[in-house]
Backbone of each chain as ProteinMPNN parsed JSONL, in Angstrom:
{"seq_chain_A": "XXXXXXXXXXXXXXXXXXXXXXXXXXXXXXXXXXXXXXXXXXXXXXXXXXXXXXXXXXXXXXXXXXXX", "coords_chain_A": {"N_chain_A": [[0.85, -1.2, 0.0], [1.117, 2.103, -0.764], [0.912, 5.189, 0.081], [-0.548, 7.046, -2.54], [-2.797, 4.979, -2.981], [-3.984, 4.771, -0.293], [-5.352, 7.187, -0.188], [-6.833, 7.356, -2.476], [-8.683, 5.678, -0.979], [-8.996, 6.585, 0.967], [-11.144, 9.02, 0.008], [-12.82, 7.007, -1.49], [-14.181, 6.3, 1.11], [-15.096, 8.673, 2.194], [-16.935, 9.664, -0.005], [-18.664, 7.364, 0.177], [-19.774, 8.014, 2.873], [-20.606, 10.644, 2.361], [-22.867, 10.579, 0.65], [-25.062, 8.893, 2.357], [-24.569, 6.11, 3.097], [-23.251, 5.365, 5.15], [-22.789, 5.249, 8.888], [-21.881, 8.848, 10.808], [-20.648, 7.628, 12.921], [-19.889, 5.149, 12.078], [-17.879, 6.381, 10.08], [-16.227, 8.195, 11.49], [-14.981, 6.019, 12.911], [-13.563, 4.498, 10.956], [-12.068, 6.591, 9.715], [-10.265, 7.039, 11.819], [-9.23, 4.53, 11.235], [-7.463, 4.687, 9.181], [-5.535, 6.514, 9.782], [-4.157, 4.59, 11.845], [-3.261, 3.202, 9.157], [-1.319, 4.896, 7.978], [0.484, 5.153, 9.305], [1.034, 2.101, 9.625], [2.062, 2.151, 6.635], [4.551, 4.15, 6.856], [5.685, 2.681, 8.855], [6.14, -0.024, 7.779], [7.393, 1.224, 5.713], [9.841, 1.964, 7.308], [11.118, -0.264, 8.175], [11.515, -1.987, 5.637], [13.571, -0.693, 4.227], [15.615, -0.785, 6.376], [15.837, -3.734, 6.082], [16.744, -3.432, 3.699], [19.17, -2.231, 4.347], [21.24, -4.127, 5.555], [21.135, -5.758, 3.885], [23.352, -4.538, 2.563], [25.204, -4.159, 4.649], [25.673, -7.098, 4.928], [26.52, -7.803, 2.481], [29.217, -6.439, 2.92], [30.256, -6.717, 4.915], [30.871, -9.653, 4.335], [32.32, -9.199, 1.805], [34.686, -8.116, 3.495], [35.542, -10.393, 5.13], [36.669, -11.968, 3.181], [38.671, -10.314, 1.711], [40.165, -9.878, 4.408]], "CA_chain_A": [[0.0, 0.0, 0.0], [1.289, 3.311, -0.888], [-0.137, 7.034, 0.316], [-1.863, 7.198, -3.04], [-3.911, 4.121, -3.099], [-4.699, 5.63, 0.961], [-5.424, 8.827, -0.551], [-8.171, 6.786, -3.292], [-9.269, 4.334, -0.109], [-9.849, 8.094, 1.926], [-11.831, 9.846, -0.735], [-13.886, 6.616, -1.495], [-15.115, 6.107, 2.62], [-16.085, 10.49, 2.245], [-18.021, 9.937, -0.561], [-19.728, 6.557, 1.099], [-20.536, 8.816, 3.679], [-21.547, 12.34, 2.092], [-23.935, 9.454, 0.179], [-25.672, 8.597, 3.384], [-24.519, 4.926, 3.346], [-22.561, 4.619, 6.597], [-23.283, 6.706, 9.667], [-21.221, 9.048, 11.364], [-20.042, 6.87, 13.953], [-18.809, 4.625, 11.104], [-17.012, 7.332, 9.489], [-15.458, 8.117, 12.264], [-13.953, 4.585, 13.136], [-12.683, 4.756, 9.475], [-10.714, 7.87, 9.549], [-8.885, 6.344, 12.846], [-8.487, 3.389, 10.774], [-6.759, 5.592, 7.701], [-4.483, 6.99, 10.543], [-3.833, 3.581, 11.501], [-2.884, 2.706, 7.905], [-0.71, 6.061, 7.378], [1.351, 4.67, 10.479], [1.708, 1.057, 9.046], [2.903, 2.322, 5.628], [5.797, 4.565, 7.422], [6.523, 1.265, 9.775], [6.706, -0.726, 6.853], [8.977, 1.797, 5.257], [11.07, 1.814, 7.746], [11.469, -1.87, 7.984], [12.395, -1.955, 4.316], [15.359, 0.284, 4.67], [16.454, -1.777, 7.118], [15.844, -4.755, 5.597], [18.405, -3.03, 2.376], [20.899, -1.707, 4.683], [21.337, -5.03, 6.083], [21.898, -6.269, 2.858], [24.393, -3.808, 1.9], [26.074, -4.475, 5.674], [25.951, -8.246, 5.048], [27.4, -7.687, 1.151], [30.486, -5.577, 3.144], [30.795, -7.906, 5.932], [31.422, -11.288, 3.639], [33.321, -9.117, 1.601], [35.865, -8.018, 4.25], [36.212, -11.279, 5.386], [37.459, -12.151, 1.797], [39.884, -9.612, 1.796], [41.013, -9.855, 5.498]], "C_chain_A": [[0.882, 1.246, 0.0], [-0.141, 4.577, -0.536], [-1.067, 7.173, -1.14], [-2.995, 6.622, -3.43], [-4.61, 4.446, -1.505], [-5.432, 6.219, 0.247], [-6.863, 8.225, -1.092], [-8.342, 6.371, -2.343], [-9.95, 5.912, 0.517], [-11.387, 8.509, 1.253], [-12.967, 8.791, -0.846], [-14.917, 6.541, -0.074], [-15.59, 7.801, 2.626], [-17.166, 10.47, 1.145], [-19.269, 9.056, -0.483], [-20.511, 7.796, 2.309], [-21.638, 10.246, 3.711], [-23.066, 11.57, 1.126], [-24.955, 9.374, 1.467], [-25.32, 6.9, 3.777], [-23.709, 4.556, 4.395], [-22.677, 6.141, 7.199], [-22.109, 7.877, 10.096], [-20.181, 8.616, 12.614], [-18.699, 6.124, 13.356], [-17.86, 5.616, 10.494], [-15.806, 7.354, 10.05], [-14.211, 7.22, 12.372], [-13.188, 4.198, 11.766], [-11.685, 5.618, 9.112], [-9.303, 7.093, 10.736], [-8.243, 4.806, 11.98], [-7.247, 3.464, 9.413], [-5.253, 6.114, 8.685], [-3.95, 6.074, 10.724], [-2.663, 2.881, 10.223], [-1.808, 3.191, 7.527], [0.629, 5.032, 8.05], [1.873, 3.115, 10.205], [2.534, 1.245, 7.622], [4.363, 2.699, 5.949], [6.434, 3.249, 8.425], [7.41, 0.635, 8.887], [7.999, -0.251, 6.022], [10.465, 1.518, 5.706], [11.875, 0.6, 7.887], [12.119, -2.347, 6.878], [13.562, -1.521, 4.274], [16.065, -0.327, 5.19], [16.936, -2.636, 6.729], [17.241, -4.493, 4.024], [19.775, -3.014, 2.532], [21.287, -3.034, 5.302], [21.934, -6.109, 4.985], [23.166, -6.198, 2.379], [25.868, -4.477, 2.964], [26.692, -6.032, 5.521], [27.59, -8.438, 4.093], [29.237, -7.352, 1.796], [30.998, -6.352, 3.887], [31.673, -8.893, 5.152], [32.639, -10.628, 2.816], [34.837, -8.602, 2.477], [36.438, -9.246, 4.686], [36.595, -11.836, 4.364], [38.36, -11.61, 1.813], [40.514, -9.769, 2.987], [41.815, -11.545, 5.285]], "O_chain_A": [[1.479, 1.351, 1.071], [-1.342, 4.729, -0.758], [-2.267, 7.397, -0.981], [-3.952, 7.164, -3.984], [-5.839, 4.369, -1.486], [-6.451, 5.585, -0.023], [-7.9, 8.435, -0.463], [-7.471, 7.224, -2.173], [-11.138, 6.231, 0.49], [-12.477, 8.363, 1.806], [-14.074, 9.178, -0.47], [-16.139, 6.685, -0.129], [-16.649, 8.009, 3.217], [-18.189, 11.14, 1.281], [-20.414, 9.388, -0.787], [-21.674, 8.199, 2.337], [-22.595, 10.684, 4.349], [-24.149, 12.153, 1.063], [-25.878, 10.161, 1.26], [-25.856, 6.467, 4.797], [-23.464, 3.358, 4.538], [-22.685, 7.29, 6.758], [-21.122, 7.62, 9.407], [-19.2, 9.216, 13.054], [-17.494, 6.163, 13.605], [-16.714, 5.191, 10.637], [-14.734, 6.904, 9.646], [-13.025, 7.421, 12.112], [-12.153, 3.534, 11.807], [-10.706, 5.436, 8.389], [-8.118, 6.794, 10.588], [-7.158, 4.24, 12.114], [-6.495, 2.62, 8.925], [-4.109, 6.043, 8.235], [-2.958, 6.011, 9.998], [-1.605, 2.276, 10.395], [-1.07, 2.491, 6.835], [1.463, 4.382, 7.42], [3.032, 2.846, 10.521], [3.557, 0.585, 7.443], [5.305, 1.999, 5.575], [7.64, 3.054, 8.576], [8.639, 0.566, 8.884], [9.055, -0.817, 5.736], [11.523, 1.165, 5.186], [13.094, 0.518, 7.732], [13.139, -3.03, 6.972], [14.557, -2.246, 4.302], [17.179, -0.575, 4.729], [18.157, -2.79, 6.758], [18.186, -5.168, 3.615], [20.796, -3.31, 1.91], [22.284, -2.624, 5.896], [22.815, -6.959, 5.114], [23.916, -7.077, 1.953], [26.934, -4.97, 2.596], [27.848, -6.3, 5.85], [28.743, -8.785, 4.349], [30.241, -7.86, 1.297], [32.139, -6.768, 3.689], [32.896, -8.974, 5.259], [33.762, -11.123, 2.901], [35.947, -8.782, 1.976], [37.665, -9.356, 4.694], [37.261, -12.748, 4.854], [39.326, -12.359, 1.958], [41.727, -9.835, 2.79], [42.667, -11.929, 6.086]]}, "seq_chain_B": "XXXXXXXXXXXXXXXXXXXXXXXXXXXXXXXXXXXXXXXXXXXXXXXXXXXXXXXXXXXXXXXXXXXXXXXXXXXXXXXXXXXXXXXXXXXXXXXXXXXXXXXXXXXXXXXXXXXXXXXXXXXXXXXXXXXXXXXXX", "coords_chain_B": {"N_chain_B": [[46.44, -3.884, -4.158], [44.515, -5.212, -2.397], [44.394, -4.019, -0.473], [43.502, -1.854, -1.211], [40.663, -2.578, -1.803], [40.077, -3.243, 0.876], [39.916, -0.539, 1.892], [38.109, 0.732, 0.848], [36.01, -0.489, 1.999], [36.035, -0.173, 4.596], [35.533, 2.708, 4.171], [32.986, 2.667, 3.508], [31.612, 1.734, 5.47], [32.498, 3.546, 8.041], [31.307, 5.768, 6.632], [28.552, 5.441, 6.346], [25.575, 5.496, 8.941], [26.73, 5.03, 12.007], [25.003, 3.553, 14.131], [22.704, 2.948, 12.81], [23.818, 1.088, 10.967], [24.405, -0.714, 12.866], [21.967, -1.569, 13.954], [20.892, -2.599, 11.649], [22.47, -5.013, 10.487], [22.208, -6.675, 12.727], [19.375, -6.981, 13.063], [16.586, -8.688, 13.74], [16.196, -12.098, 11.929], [14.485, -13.621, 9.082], [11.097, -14.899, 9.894], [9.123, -17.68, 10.188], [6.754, -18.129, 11.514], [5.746, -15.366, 12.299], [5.043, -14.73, 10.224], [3.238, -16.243, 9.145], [1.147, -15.726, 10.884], [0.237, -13.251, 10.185], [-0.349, -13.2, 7.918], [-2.33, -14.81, 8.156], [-4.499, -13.309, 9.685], [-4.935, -11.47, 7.142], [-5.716, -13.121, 5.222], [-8.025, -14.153, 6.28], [-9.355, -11.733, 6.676], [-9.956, -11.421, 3.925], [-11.54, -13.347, 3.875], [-13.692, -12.616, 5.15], [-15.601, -10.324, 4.537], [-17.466, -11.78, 2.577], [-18.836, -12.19, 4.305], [-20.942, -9.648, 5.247], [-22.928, -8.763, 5.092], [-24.633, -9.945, 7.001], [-24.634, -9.211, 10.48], [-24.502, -10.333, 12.754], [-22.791, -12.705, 11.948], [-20.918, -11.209, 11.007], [-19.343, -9.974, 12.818], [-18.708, -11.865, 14.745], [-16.65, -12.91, 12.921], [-15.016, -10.398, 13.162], [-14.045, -10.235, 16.078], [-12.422, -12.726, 16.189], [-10.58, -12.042, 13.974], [-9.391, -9.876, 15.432], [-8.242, -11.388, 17.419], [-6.124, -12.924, 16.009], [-5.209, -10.83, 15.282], [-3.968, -9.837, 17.883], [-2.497, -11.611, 18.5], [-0.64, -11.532, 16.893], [0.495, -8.968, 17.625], [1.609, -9.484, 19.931], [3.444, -11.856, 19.911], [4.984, -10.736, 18.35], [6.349, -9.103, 19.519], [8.596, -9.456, 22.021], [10.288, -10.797, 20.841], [13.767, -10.349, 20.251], [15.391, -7.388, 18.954], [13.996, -6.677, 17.028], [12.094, -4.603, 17.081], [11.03, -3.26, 14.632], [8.694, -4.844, 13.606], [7.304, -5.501, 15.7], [6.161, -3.013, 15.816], [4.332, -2.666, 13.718], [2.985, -4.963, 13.989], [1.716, -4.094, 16.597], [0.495, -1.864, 15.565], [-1.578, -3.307, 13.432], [-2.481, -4.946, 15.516], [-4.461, -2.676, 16.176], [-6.13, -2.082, 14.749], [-7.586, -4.183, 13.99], [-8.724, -3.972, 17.053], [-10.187, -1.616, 16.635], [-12.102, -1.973, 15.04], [-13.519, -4.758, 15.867], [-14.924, -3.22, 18.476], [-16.185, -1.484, 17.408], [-18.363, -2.632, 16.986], [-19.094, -4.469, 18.738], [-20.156, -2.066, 20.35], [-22.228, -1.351, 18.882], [-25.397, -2.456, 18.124], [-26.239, -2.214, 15.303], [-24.797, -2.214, 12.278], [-23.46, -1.194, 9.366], [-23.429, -2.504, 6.054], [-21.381, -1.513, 4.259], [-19.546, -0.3, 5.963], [-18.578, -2.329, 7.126], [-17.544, -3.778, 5.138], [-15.414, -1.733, 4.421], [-13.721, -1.22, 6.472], [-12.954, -4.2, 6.894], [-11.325, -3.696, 4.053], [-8.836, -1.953, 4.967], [-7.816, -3.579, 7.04], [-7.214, -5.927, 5.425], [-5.754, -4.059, 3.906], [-3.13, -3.444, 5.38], [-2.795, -5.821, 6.575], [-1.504, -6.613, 4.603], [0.61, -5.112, 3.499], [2.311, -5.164, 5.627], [3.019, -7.893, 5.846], [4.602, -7.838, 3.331], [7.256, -7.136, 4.398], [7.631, -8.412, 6.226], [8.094, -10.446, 4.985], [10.41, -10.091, 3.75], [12.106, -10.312, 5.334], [15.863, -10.89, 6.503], [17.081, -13.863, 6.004]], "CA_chain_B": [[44.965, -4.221, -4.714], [43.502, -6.061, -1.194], [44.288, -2.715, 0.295], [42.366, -0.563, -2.069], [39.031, -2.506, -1.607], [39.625, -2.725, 2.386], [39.88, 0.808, 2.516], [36.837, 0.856, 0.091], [35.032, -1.532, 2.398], [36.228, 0.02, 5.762], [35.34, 3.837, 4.204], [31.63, 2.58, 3.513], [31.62, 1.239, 7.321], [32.305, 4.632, 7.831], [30.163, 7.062, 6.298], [27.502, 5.161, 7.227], [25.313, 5.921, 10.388], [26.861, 3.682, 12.952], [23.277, 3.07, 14.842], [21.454, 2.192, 11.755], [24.396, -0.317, 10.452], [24.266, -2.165, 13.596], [20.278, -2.387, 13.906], [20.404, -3.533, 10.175], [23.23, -5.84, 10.63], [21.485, -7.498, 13.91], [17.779, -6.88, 12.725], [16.228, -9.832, 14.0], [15.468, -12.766, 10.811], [13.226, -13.977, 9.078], [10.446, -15.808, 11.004], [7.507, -18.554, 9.623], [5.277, -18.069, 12.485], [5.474, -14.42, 11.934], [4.5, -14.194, 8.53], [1.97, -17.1, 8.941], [-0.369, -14.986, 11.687], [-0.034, -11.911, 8.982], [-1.39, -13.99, 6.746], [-3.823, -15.61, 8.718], [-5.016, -11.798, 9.454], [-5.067, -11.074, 6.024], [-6.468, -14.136, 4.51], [-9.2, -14.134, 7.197], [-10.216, -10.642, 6.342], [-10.745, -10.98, 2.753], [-12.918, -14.533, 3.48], [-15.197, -11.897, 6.121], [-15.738, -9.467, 3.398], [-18.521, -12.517, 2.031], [-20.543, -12.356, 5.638], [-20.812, -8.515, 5.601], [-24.789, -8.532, 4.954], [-24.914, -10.433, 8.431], [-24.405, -8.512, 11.168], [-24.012, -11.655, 13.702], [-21.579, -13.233, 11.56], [-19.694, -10.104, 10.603], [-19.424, -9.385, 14.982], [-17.898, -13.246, 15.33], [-15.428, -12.38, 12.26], [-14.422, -9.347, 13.861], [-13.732, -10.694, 17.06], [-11.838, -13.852, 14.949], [-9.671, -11.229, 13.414], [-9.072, -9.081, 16.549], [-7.842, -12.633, 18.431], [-5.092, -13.03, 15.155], [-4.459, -9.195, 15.517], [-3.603, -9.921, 19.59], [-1.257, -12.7, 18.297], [0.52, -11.089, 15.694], [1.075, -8.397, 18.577], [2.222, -10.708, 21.41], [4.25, -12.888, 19.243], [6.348, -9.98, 17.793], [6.405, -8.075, 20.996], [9.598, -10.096, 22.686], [11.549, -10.98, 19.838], [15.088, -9.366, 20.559], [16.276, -6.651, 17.316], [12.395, -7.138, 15.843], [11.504, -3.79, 17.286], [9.977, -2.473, 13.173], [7.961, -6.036, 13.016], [6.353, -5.664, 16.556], [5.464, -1.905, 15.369], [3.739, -3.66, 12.563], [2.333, -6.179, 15.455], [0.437, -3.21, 17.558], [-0.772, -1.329, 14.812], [-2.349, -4.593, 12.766], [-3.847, -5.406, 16.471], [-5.259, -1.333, 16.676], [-7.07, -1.787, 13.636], [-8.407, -5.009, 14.52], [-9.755, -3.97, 17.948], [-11.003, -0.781, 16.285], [-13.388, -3.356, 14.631], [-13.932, -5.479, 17.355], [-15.05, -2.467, 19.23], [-17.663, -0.737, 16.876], [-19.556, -3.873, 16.866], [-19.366, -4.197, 20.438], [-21.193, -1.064, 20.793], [-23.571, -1.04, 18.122], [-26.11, -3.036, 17.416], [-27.098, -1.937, 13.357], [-23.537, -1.906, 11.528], [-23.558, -1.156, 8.018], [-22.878, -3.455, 5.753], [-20.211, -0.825, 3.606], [-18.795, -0.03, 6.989], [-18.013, -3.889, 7.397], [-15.899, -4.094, 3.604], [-14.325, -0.742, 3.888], [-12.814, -1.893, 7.716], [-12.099, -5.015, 6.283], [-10.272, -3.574, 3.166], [-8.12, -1.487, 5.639], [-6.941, -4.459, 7.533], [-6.022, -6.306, 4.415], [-4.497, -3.903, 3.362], [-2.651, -3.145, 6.043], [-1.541, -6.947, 6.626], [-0.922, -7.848, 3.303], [1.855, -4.126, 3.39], [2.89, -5.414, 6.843], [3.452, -9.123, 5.0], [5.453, -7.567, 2.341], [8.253, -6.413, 4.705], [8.056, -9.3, 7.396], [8.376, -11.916, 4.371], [11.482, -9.804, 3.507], [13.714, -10.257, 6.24], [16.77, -11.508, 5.583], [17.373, -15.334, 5.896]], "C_chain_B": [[43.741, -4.524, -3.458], [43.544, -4.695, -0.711], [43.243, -2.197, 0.314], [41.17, -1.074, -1.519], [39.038, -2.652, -0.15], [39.372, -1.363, 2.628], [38.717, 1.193, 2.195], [35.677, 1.081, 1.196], [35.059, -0.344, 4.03], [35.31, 2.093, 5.458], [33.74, 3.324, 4.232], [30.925, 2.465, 5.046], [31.653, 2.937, 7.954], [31.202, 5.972, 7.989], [28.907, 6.743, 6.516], [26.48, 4.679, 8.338], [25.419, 4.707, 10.985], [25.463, 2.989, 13.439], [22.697, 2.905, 14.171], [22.266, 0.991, 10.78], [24.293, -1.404, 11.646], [23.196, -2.621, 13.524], [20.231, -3.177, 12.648], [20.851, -4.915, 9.805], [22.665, -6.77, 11.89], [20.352, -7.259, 14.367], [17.614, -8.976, 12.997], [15.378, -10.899, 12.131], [14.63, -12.907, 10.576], [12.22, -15.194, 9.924], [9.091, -16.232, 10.666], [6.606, -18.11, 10.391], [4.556, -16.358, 12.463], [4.554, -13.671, 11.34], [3.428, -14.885, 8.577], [0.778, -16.411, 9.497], [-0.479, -13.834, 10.653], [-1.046, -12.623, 8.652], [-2.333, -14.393, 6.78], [-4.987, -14.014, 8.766], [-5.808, -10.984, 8.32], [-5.941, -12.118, 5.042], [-7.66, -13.644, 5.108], [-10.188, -13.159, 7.216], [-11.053, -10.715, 4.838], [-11.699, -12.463, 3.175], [-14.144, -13.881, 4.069], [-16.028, -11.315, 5.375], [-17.129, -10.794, 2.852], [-19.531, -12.241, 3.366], [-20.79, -10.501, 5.678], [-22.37, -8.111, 5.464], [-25.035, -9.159, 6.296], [-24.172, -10.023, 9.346], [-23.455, -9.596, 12.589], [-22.826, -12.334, 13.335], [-20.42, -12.457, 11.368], [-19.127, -9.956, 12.021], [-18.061, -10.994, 14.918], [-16.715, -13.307, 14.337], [-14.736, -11.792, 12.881], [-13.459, -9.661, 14.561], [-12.946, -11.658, 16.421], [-10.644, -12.964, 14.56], [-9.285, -10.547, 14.491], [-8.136, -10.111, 17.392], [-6.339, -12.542, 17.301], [-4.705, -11.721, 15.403], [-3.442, -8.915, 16.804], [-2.183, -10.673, 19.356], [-0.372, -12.461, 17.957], [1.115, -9.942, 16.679], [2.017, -9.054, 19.498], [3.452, -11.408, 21.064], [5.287, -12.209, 18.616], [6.908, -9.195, 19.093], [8.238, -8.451, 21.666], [10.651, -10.589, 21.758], [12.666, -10.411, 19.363], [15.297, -8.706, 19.127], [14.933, -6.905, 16.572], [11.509, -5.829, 16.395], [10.099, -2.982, 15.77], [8.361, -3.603, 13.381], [6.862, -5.725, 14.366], [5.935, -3.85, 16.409], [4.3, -2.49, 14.741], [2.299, -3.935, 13.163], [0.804, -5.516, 15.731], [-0.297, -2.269, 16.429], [-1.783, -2.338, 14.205], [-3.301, -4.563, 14.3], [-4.709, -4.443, 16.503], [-6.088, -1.576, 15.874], [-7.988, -2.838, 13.756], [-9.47, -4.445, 15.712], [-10.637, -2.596, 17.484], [-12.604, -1.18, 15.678], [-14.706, -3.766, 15.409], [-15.279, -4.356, 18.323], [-16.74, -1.642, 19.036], [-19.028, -1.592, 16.746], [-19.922, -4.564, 18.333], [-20.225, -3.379, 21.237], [-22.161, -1.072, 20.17], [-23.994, -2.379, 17.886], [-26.455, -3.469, 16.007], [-25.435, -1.571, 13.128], [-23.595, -2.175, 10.261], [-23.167, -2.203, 7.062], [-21.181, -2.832, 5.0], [-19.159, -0.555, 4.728], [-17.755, -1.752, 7.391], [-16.671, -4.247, 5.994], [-15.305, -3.119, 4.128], [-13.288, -1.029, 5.363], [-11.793, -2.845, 7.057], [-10.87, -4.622, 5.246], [-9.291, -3.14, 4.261], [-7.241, -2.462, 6.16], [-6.978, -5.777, 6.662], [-5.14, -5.67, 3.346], [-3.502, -3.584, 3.956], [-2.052, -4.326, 6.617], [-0.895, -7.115, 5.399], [0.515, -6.519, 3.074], [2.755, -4.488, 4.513], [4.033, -7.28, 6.314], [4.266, -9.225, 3.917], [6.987, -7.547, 2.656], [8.536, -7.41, 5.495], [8.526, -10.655, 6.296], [9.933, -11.157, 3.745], [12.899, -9.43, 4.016], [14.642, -10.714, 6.079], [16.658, -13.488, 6.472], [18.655, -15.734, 6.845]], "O_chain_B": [[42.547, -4.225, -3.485], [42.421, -4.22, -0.543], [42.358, -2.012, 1.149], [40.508, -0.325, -0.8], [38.004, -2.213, 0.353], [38.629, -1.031, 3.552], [38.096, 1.926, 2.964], [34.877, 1.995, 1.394], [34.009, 0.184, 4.395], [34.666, 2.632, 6.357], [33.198, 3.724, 5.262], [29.941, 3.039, 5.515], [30.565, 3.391, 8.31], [30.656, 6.68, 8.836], [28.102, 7.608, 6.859], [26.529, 3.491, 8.656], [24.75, 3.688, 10.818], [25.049, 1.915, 13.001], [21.617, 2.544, 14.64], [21.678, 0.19, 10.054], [24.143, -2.616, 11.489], [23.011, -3.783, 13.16], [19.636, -4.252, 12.565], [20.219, -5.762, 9.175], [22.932, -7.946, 11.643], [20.044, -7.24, 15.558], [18.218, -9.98, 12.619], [14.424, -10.515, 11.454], [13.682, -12.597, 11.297], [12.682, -16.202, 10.459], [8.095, -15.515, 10.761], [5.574, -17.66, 9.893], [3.36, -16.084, 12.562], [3.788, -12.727, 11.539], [2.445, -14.333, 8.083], [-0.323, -16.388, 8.947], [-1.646, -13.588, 10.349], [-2.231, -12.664, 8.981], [-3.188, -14.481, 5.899], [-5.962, -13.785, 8.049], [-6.78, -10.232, 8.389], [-6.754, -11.72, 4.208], [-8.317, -12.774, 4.537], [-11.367, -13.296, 7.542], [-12.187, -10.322, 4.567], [-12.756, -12.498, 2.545], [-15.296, -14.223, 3.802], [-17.21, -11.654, 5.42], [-18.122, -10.067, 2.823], [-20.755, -12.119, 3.328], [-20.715, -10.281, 6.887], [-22.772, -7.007, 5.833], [-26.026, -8.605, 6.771], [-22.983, -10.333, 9.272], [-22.328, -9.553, 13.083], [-21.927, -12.571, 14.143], [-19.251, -12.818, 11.497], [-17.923, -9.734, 11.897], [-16.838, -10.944, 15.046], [-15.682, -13.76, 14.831], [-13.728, -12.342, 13.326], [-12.282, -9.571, 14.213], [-12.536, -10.919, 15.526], [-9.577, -13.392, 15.0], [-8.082, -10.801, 14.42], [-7.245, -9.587, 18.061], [-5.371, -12.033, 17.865], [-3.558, -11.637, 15.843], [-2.491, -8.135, 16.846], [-1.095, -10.408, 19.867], [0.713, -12.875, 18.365], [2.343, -9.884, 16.61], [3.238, -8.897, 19.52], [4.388, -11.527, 21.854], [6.343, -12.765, 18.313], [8.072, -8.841, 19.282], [9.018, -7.499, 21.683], [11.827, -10.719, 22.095], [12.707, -9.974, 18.213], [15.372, -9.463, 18.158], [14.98, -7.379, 15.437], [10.292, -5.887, 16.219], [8.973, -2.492, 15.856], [7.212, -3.169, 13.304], [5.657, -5.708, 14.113], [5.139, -3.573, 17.306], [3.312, -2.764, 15.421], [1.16, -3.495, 13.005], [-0.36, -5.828, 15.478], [-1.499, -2.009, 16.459], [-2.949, -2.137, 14.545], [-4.494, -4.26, 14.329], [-5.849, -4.801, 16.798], [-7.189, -1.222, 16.293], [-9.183, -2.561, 13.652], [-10.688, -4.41, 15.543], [-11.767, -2.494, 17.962], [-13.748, -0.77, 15.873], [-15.895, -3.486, 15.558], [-16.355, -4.809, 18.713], [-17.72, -1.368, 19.729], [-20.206, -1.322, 16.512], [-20.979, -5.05, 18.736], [-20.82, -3.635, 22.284], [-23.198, -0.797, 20.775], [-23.254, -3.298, 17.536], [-26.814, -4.573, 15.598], [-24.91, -0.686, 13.804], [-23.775, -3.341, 9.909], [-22.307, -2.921, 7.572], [-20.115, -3.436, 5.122], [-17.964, -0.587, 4.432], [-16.613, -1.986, 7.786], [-15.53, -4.706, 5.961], [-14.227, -3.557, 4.529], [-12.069, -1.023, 5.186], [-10.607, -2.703, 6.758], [-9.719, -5.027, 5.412], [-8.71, -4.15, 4.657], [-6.04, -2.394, 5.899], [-6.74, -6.799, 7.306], [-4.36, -6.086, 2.489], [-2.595, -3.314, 3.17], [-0.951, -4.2, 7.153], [0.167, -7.718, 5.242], [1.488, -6.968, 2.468], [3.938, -4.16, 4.42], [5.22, -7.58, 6.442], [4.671, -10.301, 3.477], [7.863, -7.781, 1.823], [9.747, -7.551, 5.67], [9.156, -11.64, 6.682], [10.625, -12.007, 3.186], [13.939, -8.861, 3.686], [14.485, -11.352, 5.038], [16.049, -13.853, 7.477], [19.05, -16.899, 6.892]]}, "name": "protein", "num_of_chains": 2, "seq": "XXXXXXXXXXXXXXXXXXXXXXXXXXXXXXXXXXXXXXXXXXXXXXXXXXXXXXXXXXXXXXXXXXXXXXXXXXXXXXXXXXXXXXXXXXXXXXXXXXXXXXXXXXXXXXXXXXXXXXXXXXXXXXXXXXXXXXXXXXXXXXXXXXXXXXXXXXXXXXXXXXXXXXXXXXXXXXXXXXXXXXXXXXXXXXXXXXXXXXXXXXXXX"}
């Protein structure tokens, strides 16, 4: 999930709602769940990164012990 | 020649940020049981997504998914250098009990309110499942 498939997921639950098909309550519990979502994308980000530089660290590691 | 690429190797070591080469370098692995409760999370949501015209059944989903949400918390929670994954963990469970919760209180729950939840928390395991199935080995 990327911010602009959020962004489309946002806009469709506002126009469910300015519709009348889910109440305000629901709405509600939908936006916290979009915040939610914002907050797993940036997790996930960061996890990725990690998951690269870890690569890169491994790549440098094996090769030093080649050269040492 | 061996020089040149130690010095290479040792300048990369270097320039980049000590505290984010060690976490990356002793980021906790990859882990089956992990990835399996994601999944279970994520599977489990899109099979709910069919009961969403039944209010009773959609409630015992919920709850169903909120219990895998607890797990996938709990189970990443303690796992030394897995601090990103048990991020992951507690948000996946927030969104679950956010669920859990609205159906707890209400009685009459929409049926659109029941998919568009659901989508949220698959899509929110299946981005969480992207990164935990890509730990290193």
């Amino acid at each position: 999930m990327n911010l602009e498939q959020l962004e489309s997921a946002i806009n469709e639950a506002k126009s469910i709602y300015e519709a009348g098909e889910i109440s305000a309550s629901e709405y509600k519990n939908l936006l916290e769940g979009f915040e939610v979502e914002k907050i797993v994308t940036i997790n996930a980000e960061e996890l990725q990164k990690k998951e690269e530089l870890n690569k890169i660290v491994t790549a440098l590691v094996t090769g030093l012990s080649v050269v040492l | 020649m061996n020089r040149l690429k130690l010095l290479i190797l040792s300048s990369a070591f270097v320039f980049l940020p000590g505290c984010a080469v060690w976490d990356a370098y002793f980021m906790a692995n990859y882990d089956n049981v992990e990835y399996a409760i994601t999944n279970k999370v994520r599977t489990f949501a899109q099979l709910a997504a069919e009961d969403c015209n039944d209010y009773d059944k959609s409630k015992a989903n919920f709850n169903r998914i909120y219990g895998y949400g607890l797990e996938l918390r709990n189970f990443t929670q303690y796992i030394p250098d897995n601090k990103d994954a048990a991020k992951l963990g507690s948000n996946i469970e927030e969104l679950t009990k956010q669920a859990k919760d609205h159906y707890a209180k209400n009685i009459t729950v929409s049926e659109n309110f029941c998919k568009l939840k659901l989508q949220q928390i698959t899509r929110s395991a299946e981005t969480a499942q992207q990164v935990i199935g890509a730990k290193p080995r």
